[in-house]
N, C-alpha and C positions, 0 to 999 in steps of 0.2 A: 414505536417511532424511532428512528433512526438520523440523525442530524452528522452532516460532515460540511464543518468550515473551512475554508481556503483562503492560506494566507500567501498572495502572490510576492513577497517577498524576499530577497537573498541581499548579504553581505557580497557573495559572488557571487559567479554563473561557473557549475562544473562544465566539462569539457563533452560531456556524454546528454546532459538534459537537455528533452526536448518539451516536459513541460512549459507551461507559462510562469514565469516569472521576470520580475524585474528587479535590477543590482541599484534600490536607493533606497533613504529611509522613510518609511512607510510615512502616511502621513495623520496626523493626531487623528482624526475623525472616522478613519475606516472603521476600529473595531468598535467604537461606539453605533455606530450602522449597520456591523454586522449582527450586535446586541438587540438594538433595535426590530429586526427583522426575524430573528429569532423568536423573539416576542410575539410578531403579528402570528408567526406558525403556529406557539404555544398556545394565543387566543384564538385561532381560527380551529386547529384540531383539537384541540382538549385529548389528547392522549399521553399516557407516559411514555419519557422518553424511554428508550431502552438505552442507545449507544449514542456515544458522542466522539467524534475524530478530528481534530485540528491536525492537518496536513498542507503541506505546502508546493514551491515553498518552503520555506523555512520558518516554521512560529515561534522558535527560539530567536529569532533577529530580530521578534517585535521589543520595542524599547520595555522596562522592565515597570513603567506604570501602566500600562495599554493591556501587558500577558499577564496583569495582576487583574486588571479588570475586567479580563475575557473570561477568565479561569474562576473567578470568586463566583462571579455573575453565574456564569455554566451551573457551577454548582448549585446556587442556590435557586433558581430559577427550574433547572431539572432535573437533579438527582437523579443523574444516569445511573444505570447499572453497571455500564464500564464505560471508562471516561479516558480515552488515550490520546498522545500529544506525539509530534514530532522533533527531536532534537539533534543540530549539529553538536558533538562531541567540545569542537572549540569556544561554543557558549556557556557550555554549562559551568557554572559558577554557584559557591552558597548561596547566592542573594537569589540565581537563579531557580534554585535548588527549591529554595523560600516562597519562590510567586507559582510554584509548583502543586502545591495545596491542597487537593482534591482530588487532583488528577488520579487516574488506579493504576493506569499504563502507560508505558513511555519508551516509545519506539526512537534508539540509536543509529545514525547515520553513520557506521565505522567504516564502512565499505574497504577496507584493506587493515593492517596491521603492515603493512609494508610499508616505509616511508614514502620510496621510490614509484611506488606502484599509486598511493593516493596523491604524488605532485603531478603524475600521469594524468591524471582522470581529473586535474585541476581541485582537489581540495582542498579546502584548508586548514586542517587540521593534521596532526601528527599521533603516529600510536598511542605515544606517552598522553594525547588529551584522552584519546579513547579507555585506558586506565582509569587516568584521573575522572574522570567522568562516571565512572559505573562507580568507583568509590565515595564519589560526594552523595550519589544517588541512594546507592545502598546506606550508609551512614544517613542518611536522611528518613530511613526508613520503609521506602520503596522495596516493596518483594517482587513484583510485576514489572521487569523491562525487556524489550528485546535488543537486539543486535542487527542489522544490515549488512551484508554481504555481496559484492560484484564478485560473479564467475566470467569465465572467458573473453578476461581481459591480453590483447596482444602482447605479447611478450613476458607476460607473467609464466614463472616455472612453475613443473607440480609442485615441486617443493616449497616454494613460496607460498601457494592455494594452501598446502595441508597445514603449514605453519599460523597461515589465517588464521582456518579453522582452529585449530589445535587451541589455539591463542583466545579468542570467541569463545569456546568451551570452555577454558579455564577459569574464564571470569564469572561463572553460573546464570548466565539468562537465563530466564523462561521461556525464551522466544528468539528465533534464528530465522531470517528470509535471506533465500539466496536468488539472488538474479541474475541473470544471464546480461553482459551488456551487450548493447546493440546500437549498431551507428545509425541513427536519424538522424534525416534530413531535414538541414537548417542548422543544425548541431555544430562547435567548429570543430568535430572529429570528424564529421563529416565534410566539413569546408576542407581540411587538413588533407582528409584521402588519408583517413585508418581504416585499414579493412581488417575486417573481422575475422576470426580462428574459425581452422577448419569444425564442421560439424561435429564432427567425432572425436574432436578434442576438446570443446566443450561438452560434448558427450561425456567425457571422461572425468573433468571435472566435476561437472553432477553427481555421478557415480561414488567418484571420490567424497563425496560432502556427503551425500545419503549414507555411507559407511561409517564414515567421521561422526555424524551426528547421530545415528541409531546406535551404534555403539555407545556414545553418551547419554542415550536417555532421551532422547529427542523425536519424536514421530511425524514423519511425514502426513499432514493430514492435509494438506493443500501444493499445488504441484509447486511454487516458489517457497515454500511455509511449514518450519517445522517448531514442537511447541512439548514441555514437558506435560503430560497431562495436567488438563486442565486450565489450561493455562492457553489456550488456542484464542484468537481474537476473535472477541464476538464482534464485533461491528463487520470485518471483513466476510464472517461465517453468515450474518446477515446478509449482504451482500447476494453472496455467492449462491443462499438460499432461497433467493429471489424475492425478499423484501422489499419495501418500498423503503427511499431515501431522501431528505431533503439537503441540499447540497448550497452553502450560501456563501457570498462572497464572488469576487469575479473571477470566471476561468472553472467555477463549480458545476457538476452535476449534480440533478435528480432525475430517483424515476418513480414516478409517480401514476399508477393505474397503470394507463395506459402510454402514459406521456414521456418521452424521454426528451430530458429538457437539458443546455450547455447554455450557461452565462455566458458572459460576454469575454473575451479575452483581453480587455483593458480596463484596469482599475480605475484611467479616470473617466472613462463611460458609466461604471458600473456607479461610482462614488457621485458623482455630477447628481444623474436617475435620484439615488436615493435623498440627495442634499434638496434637489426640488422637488421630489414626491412624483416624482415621474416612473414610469414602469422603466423596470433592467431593462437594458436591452439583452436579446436571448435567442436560439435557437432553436425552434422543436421538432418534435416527429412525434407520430400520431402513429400507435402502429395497431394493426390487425389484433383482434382477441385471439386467434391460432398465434401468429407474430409473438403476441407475449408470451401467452402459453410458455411457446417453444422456448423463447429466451431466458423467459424463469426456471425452465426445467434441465435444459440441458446444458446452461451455465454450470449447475452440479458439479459436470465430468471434471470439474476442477477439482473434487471433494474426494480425494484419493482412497478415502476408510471409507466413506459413502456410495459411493457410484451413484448410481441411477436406476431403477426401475424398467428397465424395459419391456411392452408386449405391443410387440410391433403390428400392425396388420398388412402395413406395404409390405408387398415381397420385396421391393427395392428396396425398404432399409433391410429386411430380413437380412436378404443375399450380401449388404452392405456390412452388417455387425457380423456377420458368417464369415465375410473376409477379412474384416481388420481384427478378430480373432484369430484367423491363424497369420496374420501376418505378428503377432507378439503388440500388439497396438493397446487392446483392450484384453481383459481377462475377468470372468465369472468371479463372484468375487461370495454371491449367495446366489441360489435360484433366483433365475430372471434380473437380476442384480448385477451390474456393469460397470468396470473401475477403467480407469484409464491406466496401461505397462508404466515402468521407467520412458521405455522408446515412447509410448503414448504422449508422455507428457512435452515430448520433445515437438512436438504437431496439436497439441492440444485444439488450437481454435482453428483448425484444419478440421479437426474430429467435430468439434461444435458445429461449427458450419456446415457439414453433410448431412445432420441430424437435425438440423432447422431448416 
């Protein structure tokens, strides 16, 4: 079993997020609720957890008696097998470092090493926290963290990108996501009118970072996701595997059987429901057993050392995988076995979507 909590919370709002979140202080009772409901899963499935993911969001901005209580609780209640958090760089703190505890993983929001370029993107943090941060962690005795990374940002130079990276590297994560950003709507980069770099120069950027990072040690094993062996995220690699997920807190998914289920996007709908024993309010889809199928399987093509299995019998996918082979899209990777190119991954859920 697979659990990911949602903590809709931020100190800010970056410039680029179009998740759900809100910029106040959480309020005392959430994470006792989200505990709570955790609990009914543990007593309704009686299964072992396998992964656990606090994501946001920001769960480093929960106050430091609340991520003491979310984090103990986790642990002792389910003894994940990997247990990962999410961290702004400007919170982490020894105390923070301390309510840390169990955790195994612990995924860095650095998103630049440039000053200039992270007051862009609205953060709020500086290099030097980014530093500081992997050193409290590591001194802490954390072997498992990764780093975050925004590619084709406007007006960011190559030189600037390679010195990210370069920077990133030097500090030894396990664990490097590079993301492409993109102006969503409702965003104020989008209210603003930032438009985005041309294709092929975030083309190039990727490029440049698959190079940067496989030369260090680094393997591409997911198309944003690269991980020194070993060291790959199982909760996301569930995921992508087409696992089932329970998703709690508001603004959360699950997908369950058949069911793909979105909480509510207001915490105090979400908060209210549980303070009266009332049902979340929520969202679902009910989809076809073909439907799933498809979407547990050819989610995969995310899985760049993996591929997919295919034995087609439509001629139209035939004729389909026939051409985006030779277009450099996909490439054989073992008999009957199907990876997603570099260029692939540039179209990814394009490629998904014509195989569902």
């Amino acid at each position: 079993m697979n659990i990911y909590f949602h903590i809709p919370f931020c100190k800010s709002k970056c410039k680029y997020c179009a998740f759900y979140s809100e910029t106040l202080p959480p309020p005392a009772d959430y994470v006792e609720y989200l505990l709570l409901e955790m609990k009914e899963i543990l007593h309704r499935e009686k299964q072992q957890v396998k992964t656990v993911y606090i994501g946001g969001g920001t769960p480093s901005a929960l106050p430091l008696p609340q991520l003491r209580q979310l984090i103990s609780t986790i642990v002792a209640e389910c003894s994940p097998e990997e247990f990962s958090i999410e961290v702004n760089p400007a919170d982490v703190t020894p105390e923070l470092v301390d309510a840390l505890h169990g955790v195994t993983r612990i995924s860095i929001g650095a998103q630049s090493f440039d000053n200039n370029v992270l007051d862009f993107l609205g953060r709020r943090h500086k290099a030097d926290d980014i530093i500081r941060a992997v050193e409290l962690i590591k001194s802490a005795g954390f072997t498992n963290f990764g780093l975050d990374l925004i590619a084709a940002i406007p007006g960011m130079t190559k030189e600037c990108w390679e010195q990210s990276l370069e920077r990133a590297v030097a500090l030894s994560p396990t664990h490097i996501s590079i993301y492409n950003l993109s102006i969503e709507e409702g965003t104020p980069f989008f209210k603003q009118g930032v438009v985005p770099i041309e294709d092929d120069d975030a083309m190039e950027q990727l490029s440049l970072a698959q190079s940067v990072l496989n030369v260090a040690g680094y393997g591409r094993y997911e198309i944003s996701n690269y991980a020194n062996p070993g060291f790959e995220c199982k909760h996301n690699l569930a995921v992508w595997h087409g696992e089932d997920y329970f998703g709690i807190g508001a603004g959360a998914y699950s997908r369950l059987g058949l069911r793909r289920i979105h909480n509510t996007d207001n915490w105090h709908e979400w908060l209210s429901a549980k303070q009266n024993g009332n049902k979340i309010p929520y969202t679902e889809e009910i989809l076809s057993e073909e439907e799933d199928f498809n979407e547990r399987k050819f989610t995969q093509w995310r899985l760049l050392n993996e591929g997919i299995n295919l034995q087609l019998n439509s001629p139209k996918k035939q004729a389909l995988l026939k051409t985006l082979i030779e277009q450099n899209i996909i490439h054989e990777i073992m008999p009957e076995t199907y990876a997603l190119t570099l260029r692939g991954t540039e179209i990814a859920d394009s490629v998904i979507a014509a195989f569902m």
